[in-house]
GUTILO-941110 format. One line per field, with one value per residue: residue number from 1; x, y negated, z of N, C-alpha, C in turn. Coordinates in nm, 2 decimals, decimal comma. Last residue first. Layout:
N
num = [NUM / ...];
n_c1 = [X / ...];
n_c2 = [Y / ...];
n_c3 = [Z / ...];
ca_c1 = [X / ...];
ca_c2 = [Y / ...];
ca_c3 = [Z / ...];
c_c1 = [X / ...];
c_c2 = [Y / ...];
c_c3 = [Z / ...];
% end
This chain:
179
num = [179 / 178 / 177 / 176 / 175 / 174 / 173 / 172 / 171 / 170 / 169 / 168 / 167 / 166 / 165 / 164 / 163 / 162 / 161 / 160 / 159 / 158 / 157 / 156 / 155 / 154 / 153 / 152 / 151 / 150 / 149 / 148 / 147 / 146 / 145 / 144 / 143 / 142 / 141 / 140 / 139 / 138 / 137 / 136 / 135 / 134 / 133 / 132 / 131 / 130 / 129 / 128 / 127 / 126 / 125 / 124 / 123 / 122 / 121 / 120 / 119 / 118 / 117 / 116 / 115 / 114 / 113 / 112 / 111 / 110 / 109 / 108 / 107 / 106 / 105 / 104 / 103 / 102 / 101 / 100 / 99 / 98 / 97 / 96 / 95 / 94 / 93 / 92 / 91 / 90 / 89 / 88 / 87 / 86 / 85 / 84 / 83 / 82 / 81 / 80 / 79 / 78 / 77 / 76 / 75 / 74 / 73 / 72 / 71 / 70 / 69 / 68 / 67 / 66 / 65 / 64 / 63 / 62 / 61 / 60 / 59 / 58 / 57 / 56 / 55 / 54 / 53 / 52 / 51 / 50 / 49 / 48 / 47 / 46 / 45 / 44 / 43 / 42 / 41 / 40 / 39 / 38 / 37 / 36 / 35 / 34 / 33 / 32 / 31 / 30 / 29 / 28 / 27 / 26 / 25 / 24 / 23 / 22 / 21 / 20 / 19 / 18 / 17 / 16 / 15 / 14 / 13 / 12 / 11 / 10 / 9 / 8 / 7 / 6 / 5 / 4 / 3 / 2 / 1];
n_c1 = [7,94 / 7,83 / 7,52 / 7,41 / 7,17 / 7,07 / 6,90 / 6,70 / 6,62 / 6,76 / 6,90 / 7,13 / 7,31 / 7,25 / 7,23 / 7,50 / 7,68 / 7,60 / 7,67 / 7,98 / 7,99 / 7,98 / 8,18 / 8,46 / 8,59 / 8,73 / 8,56 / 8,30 / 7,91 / 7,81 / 7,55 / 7,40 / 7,22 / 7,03 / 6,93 / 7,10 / 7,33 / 7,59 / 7,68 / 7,77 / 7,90 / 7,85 / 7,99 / 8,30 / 8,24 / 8,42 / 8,69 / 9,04 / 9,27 / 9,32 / 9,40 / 9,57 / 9,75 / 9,97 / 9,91 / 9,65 / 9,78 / 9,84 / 9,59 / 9,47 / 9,53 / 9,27 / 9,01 / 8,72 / 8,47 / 8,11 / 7,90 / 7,77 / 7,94 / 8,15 / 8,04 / 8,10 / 8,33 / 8,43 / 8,36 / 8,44 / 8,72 / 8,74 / 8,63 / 8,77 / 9,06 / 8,98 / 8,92 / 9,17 / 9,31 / 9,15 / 9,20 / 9,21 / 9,08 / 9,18 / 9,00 / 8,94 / 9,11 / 9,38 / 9,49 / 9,59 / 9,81 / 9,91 / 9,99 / 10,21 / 10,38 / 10,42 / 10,62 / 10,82 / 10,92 / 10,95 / 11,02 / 10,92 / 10,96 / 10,62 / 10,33 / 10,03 / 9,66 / 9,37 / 9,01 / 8,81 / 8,66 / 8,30 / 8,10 / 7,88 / 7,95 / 8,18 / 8,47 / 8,78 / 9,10 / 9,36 / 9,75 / 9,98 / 10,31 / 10,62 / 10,90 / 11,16 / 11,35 / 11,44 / 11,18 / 10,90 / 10,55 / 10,27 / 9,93 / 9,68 / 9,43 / 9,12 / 8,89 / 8,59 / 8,23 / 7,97 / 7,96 / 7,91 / 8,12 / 8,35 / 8,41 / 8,79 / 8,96 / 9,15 / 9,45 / 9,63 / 9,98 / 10,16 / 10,19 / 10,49 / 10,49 / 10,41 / 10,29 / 10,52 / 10,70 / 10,67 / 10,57 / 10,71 / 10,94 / 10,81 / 10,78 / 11,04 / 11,35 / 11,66 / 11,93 / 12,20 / 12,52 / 12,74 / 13,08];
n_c2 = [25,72 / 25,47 / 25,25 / 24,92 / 24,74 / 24,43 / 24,23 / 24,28 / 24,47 / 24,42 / 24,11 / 23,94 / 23,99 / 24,27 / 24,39 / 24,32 / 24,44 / 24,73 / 24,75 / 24,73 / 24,96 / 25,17 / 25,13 / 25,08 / 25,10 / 25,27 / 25,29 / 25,03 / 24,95 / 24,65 / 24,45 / 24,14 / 23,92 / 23,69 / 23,60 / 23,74 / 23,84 / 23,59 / 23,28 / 23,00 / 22,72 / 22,50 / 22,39 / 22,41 / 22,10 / 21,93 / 22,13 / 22,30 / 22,22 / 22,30 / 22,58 / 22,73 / 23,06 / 23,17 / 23,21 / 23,45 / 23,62 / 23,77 / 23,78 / 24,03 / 24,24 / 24,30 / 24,11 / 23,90 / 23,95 / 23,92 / 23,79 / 23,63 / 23,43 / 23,52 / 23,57 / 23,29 / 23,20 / 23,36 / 23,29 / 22,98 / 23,03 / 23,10 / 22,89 / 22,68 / 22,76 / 22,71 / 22,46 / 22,35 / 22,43 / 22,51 / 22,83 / 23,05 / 23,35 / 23,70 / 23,94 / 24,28 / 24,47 / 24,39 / 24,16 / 24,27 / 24,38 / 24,11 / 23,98 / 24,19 / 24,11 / 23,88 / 23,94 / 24,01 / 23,80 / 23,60 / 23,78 / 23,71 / 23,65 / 23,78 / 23,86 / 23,98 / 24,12 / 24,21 / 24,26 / 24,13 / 23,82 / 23,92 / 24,11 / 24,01 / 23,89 / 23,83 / 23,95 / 23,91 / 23,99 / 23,89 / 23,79 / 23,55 / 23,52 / 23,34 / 23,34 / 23,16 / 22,94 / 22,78 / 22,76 / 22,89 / 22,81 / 23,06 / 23,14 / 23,32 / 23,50 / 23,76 / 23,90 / 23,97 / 24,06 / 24,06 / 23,95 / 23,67 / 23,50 / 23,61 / 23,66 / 23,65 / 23,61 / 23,37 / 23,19 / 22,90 / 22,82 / 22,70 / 22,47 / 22,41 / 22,53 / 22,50 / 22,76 / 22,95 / 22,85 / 23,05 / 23,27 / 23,33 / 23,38 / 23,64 / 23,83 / 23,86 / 23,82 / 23,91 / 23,96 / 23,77 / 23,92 / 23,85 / 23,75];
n_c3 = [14,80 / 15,02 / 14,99 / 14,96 / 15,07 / 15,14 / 15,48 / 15,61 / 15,71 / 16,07 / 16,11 / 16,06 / 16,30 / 16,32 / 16,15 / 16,07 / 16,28 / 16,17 / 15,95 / 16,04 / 16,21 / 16,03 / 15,80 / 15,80 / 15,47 / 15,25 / 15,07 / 15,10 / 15,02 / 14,98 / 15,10 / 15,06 / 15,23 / 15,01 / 14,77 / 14,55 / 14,70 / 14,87 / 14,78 / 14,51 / 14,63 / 14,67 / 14,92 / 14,84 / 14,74 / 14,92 / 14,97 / 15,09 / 15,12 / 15,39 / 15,39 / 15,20 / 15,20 / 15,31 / 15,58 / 15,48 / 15,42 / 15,68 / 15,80 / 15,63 / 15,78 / 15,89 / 15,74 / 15,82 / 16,05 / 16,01 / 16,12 / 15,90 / 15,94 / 15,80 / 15,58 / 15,50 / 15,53 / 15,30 / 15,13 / 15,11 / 15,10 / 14,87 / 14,69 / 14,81 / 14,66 / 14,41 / 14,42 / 14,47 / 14,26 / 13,94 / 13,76 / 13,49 / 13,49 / 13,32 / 13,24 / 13,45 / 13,48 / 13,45 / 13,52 / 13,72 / 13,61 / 13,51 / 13,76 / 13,83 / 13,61 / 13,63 / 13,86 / 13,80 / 13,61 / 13,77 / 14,11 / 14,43 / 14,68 / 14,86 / 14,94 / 15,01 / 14,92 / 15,13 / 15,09 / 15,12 / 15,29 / 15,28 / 15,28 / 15,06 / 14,78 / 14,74 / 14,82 / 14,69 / 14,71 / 14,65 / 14,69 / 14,66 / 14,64 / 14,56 / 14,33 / 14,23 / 14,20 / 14,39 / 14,59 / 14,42 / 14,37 / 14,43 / 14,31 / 14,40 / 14,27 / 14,33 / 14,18 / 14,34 / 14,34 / 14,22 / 13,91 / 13,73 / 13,83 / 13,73 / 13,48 / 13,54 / 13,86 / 13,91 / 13,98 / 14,01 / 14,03 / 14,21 / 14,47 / 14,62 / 15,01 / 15,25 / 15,31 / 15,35 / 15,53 / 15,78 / 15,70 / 15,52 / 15,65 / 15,82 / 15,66 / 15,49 / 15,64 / 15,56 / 15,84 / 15,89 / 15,90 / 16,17 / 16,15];
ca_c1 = [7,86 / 7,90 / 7,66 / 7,45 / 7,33 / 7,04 / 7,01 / 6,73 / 6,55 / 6,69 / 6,82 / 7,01 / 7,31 / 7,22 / 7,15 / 7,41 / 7,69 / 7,59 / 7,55 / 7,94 / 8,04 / 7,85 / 8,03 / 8,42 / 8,51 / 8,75 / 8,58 / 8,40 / 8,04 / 7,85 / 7,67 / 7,42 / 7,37 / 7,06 / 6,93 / 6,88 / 7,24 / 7,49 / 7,72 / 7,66 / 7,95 / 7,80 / 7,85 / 8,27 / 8,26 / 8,24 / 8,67 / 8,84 / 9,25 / 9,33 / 9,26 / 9,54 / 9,62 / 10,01 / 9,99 / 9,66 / 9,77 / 10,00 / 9,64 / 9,47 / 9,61 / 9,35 / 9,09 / 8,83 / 8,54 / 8,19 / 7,93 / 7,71 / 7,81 / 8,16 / 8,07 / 7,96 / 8,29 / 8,45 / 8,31 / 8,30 / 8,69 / 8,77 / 8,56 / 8,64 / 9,04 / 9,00 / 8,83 / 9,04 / 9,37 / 9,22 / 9,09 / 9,31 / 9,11 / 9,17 / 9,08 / 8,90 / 8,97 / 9,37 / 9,36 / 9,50 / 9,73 / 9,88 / 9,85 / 10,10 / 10,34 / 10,35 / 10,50 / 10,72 / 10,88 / 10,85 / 11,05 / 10,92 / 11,09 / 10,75 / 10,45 / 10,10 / 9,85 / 9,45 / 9,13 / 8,78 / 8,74 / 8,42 / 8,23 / 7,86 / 7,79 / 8,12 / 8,35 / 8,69 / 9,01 / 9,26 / 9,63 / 9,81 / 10,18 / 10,49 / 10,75 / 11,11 / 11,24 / 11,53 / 11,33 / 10,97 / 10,68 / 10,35 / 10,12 / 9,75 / 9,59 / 9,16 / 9,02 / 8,65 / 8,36 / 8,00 / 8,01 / 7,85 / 8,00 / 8,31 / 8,31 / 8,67 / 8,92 / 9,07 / 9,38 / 9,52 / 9,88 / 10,16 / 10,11 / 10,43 / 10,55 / 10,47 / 10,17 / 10,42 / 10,71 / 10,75 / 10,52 / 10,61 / 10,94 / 10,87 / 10,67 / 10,89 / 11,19 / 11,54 / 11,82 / 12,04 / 12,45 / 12,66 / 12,94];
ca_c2 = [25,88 / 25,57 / 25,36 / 25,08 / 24,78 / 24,52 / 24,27 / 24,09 / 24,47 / 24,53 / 24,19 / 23,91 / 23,91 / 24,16 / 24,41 / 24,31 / 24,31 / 24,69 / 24,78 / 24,61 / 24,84 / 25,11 / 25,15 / 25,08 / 25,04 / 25,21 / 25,39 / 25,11 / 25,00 / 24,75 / 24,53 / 24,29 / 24,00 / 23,81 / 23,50 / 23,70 / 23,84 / 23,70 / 23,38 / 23,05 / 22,86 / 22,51 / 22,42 / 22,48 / 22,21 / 21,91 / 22,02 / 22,28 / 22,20 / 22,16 / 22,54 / 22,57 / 22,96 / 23,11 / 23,14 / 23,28 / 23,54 / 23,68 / 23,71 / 23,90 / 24,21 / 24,25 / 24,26 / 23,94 / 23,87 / 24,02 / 23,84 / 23,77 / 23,41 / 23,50 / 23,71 / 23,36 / 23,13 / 23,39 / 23,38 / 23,01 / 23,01 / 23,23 / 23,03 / 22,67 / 22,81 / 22,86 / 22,57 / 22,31 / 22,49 / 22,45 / 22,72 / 22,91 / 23,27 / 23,62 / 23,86 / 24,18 / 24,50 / 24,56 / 24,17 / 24,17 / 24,47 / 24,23 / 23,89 / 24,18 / 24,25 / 23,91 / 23,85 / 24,08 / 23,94 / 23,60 / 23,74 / 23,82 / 23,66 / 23,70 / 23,89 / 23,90 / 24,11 / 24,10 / 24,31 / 24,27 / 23,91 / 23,79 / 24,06 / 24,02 / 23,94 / 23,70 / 24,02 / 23,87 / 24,02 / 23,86 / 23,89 / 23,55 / 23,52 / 23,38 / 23,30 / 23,28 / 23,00 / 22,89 / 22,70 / 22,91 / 22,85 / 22,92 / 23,18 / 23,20 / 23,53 / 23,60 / 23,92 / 23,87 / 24,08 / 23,98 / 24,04 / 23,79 / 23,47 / 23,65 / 23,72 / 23,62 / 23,73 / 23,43 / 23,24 / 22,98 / 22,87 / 22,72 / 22,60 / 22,41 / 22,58 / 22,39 / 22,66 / 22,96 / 22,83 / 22,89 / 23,18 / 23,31 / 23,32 / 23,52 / 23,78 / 23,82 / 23,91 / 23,80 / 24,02 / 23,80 / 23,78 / 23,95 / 23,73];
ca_c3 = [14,79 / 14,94 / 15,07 / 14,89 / 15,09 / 15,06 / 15,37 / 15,57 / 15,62 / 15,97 / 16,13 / 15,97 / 16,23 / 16,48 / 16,17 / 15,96 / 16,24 / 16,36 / 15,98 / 15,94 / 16,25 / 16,13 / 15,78 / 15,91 / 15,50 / 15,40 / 15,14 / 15,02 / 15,11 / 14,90 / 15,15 / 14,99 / 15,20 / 15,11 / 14,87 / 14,52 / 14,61 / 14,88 / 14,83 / 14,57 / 14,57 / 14,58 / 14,90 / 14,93 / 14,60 / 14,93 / 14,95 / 15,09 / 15,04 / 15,37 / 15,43 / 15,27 / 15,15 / 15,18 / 15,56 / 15,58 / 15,35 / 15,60 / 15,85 / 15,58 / 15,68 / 15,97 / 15,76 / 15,78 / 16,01 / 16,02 / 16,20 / 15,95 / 16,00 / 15,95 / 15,63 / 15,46 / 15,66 / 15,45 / 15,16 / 15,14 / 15,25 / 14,95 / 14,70 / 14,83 / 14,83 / 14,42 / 14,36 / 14,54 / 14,38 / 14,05 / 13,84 / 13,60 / 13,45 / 13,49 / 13,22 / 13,34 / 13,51 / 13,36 / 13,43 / 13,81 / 13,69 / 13,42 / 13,69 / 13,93 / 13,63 / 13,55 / 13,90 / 13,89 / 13,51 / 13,66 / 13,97 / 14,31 / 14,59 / 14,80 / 14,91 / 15,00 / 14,92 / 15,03 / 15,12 / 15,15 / 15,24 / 15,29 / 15,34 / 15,23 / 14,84 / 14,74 / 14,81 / 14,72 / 14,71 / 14,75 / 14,62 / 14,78 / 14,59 / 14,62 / 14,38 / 14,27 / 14,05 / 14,29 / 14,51 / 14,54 / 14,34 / 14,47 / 14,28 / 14,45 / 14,29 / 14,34 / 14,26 / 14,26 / 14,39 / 14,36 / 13,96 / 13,71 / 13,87 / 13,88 / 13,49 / 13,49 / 13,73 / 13,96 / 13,90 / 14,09 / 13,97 / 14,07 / 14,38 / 14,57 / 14,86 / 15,18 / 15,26 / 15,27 / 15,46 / 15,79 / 15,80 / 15,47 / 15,55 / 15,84 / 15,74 / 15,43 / 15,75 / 15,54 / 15,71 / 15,95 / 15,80 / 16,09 / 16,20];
c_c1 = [7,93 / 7,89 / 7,74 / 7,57 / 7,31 / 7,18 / 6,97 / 6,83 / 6,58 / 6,59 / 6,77 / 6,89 / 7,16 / 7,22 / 7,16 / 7,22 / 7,56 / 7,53 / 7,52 / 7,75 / 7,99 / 7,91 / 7,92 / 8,23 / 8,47 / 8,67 / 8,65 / 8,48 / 8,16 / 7,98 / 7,66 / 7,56 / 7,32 / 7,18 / 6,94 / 6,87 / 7,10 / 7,44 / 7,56 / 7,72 / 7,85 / 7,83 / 7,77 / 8,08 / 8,20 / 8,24 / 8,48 / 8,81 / 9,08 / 9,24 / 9,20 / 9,47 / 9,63 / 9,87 / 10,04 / 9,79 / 9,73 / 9,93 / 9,77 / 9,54 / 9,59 / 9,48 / 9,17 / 8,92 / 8,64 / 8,32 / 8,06 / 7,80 / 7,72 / 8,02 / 8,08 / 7,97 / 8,13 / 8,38 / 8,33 / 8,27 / 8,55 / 8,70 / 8,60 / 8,60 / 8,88 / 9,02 / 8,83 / 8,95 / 9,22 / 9,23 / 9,19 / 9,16 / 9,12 / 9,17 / 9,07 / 8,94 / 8,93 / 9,16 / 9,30 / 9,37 / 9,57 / 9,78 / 9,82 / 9,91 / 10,21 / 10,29 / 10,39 / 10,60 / 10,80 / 10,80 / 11,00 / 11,00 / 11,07 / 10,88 / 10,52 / 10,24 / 9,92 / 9,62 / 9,19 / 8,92 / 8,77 / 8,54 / 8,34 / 7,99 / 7,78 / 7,97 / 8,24 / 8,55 / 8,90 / 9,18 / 9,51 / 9,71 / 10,11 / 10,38 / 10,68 / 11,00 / 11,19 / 11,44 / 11,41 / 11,09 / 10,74 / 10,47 / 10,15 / 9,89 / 9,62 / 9,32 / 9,06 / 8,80 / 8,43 / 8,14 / 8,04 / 7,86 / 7,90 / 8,18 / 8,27 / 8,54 / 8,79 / 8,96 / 9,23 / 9,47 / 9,79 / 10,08 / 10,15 / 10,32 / 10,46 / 10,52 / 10,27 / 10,34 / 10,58 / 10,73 / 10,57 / 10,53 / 10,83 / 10,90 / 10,70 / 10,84 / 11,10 / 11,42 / 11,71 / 11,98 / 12,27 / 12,53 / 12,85];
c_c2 = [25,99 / 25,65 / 25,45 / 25,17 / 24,90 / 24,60 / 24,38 / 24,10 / 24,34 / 24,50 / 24,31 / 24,03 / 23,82 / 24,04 / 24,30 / 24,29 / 24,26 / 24,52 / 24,72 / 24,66 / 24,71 / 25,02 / 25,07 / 25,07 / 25,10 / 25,14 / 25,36 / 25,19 / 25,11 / 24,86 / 24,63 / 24,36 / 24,11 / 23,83 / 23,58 / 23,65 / 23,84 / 23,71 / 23,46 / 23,22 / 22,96 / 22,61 / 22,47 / 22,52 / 22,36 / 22,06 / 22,04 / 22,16 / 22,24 / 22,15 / 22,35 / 22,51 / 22,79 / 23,02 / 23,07 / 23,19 / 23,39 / 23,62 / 23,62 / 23,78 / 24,08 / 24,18 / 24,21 / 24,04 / 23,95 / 23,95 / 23,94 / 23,86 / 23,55 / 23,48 / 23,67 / 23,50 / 23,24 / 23,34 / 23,41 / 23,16 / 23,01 / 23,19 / 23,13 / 22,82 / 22,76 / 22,86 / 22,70 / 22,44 / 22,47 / 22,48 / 22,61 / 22,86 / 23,17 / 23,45 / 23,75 / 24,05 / 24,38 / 24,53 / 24,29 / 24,22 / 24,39 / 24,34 / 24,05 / 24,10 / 24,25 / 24,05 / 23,87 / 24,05 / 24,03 / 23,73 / 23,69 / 23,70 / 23,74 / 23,71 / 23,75 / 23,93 / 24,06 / 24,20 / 24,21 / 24,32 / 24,05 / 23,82 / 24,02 / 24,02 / 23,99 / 23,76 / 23,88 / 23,92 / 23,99 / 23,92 / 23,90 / 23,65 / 23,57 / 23,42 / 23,41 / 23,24 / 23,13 / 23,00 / 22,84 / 22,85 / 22,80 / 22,97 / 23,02 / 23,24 / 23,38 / 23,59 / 23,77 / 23,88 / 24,04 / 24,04 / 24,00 / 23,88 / 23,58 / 23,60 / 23,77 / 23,68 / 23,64 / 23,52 / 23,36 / 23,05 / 22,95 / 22,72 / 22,57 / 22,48 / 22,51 / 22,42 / 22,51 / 22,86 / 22,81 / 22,80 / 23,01 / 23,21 / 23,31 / 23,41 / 23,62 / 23,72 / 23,81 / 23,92 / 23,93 / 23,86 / 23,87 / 23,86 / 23,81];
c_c3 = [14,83 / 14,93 / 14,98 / 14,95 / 15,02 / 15,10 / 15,28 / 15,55 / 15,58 / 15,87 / 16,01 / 16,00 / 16,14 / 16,40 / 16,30 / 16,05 / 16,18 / 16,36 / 16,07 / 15,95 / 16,13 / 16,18 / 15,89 / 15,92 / 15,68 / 15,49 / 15,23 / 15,12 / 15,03 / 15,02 / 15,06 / 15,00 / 15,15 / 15,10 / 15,04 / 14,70 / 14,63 / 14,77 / 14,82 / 14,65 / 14,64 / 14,52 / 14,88 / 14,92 / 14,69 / 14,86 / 14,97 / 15,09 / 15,00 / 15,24 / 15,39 / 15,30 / 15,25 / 15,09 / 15,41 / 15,57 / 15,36 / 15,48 / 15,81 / 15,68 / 15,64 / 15,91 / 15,82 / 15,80 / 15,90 / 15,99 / 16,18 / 16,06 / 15,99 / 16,01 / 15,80 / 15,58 / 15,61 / 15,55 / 15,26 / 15,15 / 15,25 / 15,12 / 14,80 / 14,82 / 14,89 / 14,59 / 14,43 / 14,50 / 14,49 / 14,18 / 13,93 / 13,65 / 13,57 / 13,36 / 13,31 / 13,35 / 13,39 / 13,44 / 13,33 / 13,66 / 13,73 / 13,50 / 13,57 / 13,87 / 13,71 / 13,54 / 13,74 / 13,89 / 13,64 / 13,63 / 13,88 / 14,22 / 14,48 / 14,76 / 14,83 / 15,00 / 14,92 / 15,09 / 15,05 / 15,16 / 15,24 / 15,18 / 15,38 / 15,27 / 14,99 / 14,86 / 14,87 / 14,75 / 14,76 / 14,68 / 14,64 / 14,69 / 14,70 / 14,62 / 14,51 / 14,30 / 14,08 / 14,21 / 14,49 / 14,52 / 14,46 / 14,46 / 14,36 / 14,40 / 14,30 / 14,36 / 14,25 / 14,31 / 14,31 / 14,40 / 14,12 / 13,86 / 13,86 / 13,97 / 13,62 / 13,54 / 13,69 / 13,82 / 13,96 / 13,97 / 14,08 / 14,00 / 14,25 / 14,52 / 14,75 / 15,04 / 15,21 / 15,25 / 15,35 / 15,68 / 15,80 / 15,62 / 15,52 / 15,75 / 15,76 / 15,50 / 15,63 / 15,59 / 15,69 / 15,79 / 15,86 / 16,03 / 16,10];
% end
């Protein structure tokens, strides 16, 4: 009999949110900076892990991009927190913390009308919505009490303009285009 190839997708589906967490880490200096990488580790039986790469954009789009993946190694997996802190040094938050800030920018960008990348769907399986607590609040979104769209080179421009302007109307965001 022919042994089934392991499918990620799949394992993560079935799996991903009963895995212990490990660790939440989230780049320093993210109160400073409206973008924030954000790394969920859940260990895996037999000392492998999971992880939730996220990219955060606190000032209009929620999420801006994420990576998910599993059966890394310690030694993969430090490789990934090493890349995380080649911008600047990540620090532990608790598990409440760290899914209050992804789901307040999200439910932030939802109300402007823009939702999440399509990719983010397999990180959905490794975050816990459960785990949003009151804290959600008190995570301040937008700048000086606006969205401020920063646009990046993937970015779908007039479709987030489109959003922005039906959303909060022309002149009830700040935004910078790419050059």
């Amino acid at each position: 009999m022919e042994k089934s190839k392991f499918s990620p997708k799949k394992y993560l589906q079935e799996n991903g949110r009963k895995l212990p967490v490990e660790k939440c880490l989230i780049a320093d200096l993210y109160e400073k900076k409206g973008f924030t990488i954000c790394l969920l580790i859940r260990r895996q039986p037999g000392g492998k892990y999971t992880f939730a790469n996220i990219l955060v954009d606190r000032l209009c789009l929620g999420v801006k991009s994420s990576i998910v993946n599993c059966n890394f190694t310690e030694e993969e997996l430090d490789k990934v927190i090493d890349q995380m802190e080649n911008h600047t040094p990540a620090i532990e938050v608790t598990p409440a913390y760290f899914h209050n800030l992804i789901y307040a920018a999200i439910d932030y960008a939802s109300d402007l009308g823009i939702d999440p990348p399509k990719d983010f769907y397999l990180a959905e399986y490794v975050l816990d919505p459960g785990l949003v607590d009151d804290g959600i609040d008190d995570i301040e979104m937008g700048w000086n009490g606006k969205p401020y769209y920063v646009q990046g080179p993937y970015d779908n421009y007039r479709k987030i303009i489109s959003a922005l302007n039906s959303s909060v109307g022309i002149g009830g965001y700040e935004y910078i285009t790419e050059m």
